[in-house]
PALOFI-694229 format. One line per field, with one value per atom (N, C-alpha, C, O, CB): residue number from 1; residue in three letters; atom name; x, y, z. Coordinates in steps of 0.001 Angstrom, whole numbers. Atoms other than C-alpha are relative to their C-alpha. Glycine has a CB too. Layout:
# residues N
seq = NUM;...
type = ALA;...
atom = CA;...
x = X;...
y = Y;...
z = Z;...
END
This chain:
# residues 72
seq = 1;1;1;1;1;2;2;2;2;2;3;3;3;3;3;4;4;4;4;4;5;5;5;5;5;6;6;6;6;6;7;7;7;7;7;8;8;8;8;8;9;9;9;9;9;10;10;10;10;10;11;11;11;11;11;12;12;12;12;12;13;13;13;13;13;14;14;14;14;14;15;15;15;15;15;16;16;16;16;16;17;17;17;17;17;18;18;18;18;18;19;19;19;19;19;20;20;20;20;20;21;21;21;21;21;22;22;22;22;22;23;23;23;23;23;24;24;24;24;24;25;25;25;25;25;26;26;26;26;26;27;27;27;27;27;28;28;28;28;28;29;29;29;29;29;30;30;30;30;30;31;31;31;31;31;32;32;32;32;32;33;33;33;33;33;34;34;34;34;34;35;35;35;35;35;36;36;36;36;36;37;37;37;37;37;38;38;38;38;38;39;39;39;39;39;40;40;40;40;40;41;41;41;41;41;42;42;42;42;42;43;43;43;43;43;44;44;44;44;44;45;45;45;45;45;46;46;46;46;46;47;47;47;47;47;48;48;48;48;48;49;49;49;49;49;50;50;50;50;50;51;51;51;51;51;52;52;52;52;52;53;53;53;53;53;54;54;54;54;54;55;55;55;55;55;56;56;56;56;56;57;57;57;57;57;58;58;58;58;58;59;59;59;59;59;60;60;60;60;60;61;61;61;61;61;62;62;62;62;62;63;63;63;63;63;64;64;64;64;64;65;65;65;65;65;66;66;66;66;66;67;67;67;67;67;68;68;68;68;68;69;69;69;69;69;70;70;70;70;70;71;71;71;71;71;72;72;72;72;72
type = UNK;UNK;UNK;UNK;UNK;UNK;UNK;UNK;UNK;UNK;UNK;UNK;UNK;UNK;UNK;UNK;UNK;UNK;UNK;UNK;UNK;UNK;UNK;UNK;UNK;UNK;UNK;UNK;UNK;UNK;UNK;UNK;UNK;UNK;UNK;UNK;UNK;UNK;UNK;UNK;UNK;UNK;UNK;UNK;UNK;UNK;UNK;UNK;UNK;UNK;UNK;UNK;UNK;UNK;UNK;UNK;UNK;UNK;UNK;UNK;UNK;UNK;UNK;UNK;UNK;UNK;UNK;UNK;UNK;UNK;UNK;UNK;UNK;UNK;UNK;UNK;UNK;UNK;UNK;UNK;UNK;UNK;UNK;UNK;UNK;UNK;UNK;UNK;UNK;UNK;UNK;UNK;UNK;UNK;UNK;UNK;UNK;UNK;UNK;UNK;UNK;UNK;UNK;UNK;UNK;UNK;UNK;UNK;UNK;UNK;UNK;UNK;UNK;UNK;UNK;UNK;UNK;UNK;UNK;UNK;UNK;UNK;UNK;UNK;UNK;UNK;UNK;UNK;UNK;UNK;UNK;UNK;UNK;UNK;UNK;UNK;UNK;UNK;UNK;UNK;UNK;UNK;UNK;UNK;UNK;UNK;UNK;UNK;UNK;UNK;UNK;UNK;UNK;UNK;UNK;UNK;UNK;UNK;UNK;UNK;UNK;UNK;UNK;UNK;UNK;UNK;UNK;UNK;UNK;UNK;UNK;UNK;UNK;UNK;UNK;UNK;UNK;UNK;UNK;UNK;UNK;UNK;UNK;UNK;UNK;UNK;UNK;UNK;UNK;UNK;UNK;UNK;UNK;UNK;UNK;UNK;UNK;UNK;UNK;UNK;UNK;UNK;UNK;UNK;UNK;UNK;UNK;UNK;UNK;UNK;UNK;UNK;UNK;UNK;UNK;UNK;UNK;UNK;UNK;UNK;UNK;UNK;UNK;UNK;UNK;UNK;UNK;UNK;UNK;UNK;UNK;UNK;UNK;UNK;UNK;UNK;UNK;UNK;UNK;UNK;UNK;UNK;UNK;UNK;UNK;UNK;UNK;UNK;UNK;UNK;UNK;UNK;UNK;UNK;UNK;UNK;UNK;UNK;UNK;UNK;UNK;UNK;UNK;UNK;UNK;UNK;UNK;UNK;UNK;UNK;UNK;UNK;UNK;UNK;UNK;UNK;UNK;UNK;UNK;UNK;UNK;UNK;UNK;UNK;UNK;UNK;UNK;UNK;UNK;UNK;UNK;UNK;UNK;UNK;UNK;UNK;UNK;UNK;UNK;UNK;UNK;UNK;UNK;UNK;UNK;UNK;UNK;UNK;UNK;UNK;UNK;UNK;UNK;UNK;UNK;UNK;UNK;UNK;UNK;UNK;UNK;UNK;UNK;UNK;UNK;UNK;UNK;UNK;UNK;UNK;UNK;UNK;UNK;UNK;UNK;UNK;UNK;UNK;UNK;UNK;UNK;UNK;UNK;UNK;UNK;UNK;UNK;UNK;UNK;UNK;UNK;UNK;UNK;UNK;UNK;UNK;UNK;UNK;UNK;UNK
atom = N;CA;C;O;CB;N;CA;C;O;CB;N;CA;C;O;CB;N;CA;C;O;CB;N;CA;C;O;CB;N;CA;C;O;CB;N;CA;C;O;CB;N;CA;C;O;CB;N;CA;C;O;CB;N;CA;C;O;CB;N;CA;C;O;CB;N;CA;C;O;CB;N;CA;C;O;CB;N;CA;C;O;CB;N;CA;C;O;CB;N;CA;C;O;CB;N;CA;C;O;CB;N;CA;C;O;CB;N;CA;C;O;CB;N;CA;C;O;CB;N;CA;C;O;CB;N;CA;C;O;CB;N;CA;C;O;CB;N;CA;C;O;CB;N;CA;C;O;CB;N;CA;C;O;CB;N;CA;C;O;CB;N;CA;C;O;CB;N;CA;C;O;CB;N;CA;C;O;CB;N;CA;C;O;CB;N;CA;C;O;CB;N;CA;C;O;CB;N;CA;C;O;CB;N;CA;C;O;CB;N;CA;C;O;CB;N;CA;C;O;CB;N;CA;C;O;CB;N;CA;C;O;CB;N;CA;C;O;CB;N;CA;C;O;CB;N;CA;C;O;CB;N;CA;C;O;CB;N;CA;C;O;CB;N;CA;C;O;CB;N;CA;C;O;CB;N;CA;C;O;CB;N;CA;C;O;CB;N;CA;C;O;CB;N;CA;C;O;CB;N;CA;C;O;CB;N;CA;C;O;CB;N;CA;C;O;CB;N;CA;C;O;CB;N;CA;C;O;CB;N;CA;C;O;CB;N;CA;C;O;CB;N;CA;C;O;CB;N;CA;C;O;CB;N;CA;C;O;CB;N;CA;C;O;CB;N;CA;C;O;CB;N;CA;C;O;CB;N;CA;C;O;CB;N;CA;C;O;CB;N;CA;C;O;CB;N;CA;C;O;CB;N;CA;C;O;CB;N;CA;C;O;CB;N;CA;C;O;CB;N;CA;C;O;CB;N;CA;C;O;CB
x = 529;-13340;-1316;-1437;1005;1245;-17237;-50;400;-1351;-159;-18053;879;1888;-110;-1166;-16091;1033;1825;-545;-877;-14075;1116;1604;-122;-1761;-10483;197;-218;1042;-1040;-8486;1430;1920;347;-761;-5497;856;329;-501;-377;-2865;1194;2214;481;-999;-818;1157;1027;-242;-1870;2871;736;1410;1049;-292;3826;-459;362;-196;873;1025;168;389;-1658;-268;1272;-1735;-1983;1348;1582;-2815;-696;-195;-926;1011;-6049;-968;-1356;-258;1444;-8969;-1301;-1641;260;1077;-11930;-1299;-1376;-384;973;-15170;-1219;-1259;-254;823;-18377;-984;-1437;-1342;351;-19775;925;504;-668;-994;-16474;-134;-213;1467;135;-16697;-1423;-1278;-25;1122;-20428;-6;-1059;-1190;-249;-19635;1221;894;1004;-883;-16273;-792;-718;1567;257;-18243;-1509;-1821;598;1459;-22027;-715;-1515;-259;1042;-23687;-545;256;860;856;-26078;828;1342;-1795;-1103;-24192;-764;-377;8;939;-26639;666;1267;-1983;-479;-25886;1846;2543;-535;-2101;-21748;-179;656;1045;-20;-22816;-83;576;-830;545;-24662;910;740;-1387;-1201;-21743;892;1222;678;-1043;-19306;-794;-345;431;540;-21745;327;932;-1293;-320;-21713;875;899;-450;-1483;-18110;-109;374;438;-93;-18855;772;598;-1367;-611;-16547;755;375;-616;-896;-13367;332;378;1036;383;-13197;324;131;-1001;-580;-11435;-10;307;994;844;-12715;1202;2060;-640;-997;-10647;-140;17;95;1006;-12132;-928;-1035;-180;1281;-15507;-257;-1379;-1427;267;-15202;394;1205;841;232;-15668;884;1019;-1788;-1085;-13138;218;120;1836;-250;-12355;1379;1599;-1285;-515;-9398;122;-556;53;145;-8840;806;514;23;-606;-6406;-1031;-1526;2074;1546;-9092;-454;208;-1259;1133;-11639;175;-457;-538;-36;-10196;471;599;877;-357;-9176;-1745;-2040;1636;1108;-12538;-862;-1412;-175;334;-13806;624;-111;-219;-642;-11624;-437;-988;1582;260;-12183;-1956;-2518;640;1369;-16153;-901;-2091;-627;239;-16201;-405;-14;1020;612;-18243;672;311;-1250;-641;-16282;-1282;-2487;844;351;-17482;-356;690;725;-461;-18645;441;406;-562;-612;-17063;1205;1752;-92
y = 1258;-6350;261;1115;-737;-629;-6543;-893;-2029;307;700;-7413;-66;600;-814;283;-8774;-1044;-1295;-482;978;-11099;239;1266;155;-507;-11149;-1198;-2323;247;685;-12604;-254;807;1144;704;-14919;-332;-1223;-762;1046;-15853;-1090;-595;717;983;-19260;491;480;-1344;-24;-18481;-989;-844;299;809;-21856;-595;-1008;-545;547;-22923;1330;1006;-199;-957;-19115;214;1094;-369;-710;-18857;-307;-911;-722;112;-18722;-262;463;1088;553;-20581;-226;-1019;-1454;-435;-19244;-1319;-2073;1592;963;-21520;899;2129;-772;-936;-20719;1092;2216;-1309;-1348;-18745;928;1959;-223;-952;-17096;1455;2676;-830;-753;-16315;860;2076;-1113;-982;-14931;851;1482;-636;-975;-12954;1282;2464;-1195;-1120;-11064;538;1744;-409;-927;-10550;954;1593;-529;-570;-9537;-1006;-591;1616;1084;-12304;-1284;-1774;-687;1356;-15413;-1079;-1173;-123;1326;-18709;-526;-652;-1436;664;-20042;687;208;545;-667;-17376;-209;84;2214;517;-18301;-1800;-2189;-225;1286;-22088;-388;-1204;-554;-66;-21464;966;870;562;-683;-19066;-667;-654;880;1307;-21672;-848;-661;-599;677;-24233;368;-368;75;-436;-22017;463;721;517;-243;-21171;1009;1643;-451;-1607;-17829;857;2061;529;-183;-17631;-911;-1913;74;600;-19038;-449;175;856;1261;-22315;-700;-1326;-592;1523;-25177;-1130;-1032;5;890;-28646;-644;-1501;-1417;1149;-30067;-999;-1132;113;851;-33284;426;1147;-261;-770;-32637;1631;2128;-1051;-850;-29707;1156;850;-107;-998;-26424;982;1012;454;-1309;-23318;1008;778;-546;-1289;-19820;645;1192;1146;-1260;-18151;1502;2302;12;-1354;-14966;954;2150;272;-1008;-13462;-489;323;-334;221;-15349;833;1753;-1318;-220;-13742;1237;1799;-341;-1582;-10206;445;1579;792;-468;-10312;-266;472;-774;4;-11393;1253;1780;-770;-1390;-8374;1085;2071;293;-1034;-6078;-36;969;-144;555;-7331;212;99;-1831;586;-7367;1707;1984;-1970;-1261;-3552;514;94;675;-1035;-808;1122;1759;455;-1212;2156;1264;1046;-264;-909;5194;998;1231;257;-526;7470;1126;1588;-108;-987;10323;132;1233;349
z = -443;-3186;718;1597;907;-748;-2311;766;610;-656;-1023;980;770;538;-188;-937;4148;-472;435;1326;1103;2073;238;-234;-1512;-68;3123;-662;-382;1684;974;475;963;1351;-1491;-118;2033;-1089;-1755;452;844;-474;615;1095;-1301;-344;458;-493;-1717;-486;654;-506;-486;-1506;981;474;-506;-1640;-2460;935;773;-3138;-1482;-2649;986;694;-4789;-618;-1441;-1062;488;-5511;1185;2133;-1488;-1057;-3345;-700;-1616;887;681;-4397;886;1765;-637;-679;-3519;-189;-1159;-668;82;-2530;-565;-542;1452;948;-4647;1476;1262;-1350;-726;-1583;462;988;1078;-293;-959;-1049;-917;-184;1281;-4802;172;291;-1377;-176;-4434;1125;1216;46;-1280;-1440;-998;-1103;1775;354;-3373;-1149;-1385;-374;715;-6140;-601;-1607;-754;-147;-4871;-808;-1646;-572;865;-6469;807;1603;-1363;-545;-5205;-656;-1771;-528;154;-4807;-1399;-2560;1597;1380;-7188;-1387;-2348;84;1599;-9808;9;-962;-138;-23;-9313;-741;-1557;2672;358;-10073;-1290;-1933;561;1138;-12888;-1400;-2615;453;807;-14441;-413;-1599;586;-183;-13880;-658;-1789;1579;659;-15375;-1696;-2475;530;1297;-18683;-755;-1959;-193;788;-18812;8;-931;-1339;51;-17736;1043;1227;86;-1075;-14931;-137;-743;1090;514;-14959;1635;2695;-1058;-1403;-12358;-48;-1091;428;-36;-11250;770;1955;-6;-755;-10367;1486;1275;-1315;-1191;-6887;219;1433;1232;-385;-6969;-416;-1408;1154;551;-6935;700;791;410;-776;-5161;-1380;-2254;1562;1069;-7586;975;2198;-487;-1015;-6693;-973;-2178;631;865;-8015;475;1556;194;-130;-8703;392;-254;-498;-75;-7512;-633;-615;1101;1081;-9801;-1470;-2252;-252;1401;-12742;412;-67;-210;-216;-11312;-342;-1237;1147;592;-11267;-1374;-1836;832;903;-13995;-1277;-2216;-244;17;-14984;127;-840;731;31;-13817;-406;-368;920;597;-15140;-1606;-2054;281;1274;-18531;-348;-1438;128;527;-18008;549;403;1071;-335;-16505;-1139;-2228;580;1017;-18472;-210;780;343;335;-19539;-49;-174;-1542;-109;-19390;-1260;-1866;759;980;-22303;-184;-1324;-624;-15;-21415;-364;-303;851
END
């Protein structure tokens, strides 16, 4: 996890939905560039109202999926 970002998960609810500067904080990126990901369906996001939010099991898994291997 990049950054000071402590991940919380609710128990009751069973996910944590991150706000888009929460999201650009865990994953080193400008709020702007999180908006604009989410705009293009390039980040996986869900509307609360109007309020925009990120998964955090999406997300890692997001990154896991978007990691570079190695060619060794």
């Amino acid at each position: 996890m990049a950054g000071n970002v402590r991940v919380v998960l609710n128990r009751q609810v069973g996910k944590r939905l991150l706000t888009p500067r929460e999201t650009a904080d865990y994953l080193g990126l400008k709020v702007d560039t999180i908006y604009r990901k989410a705009r293009m369906r390039e980040l996986p996001s869900v509307k609360v109202g109007r309020a925009l939010r990120f998964d955090v099991v999406a997300l890692e898994r997001y990154v896991e999926q978007h990691a570079i291997q190695s060619l060794e």
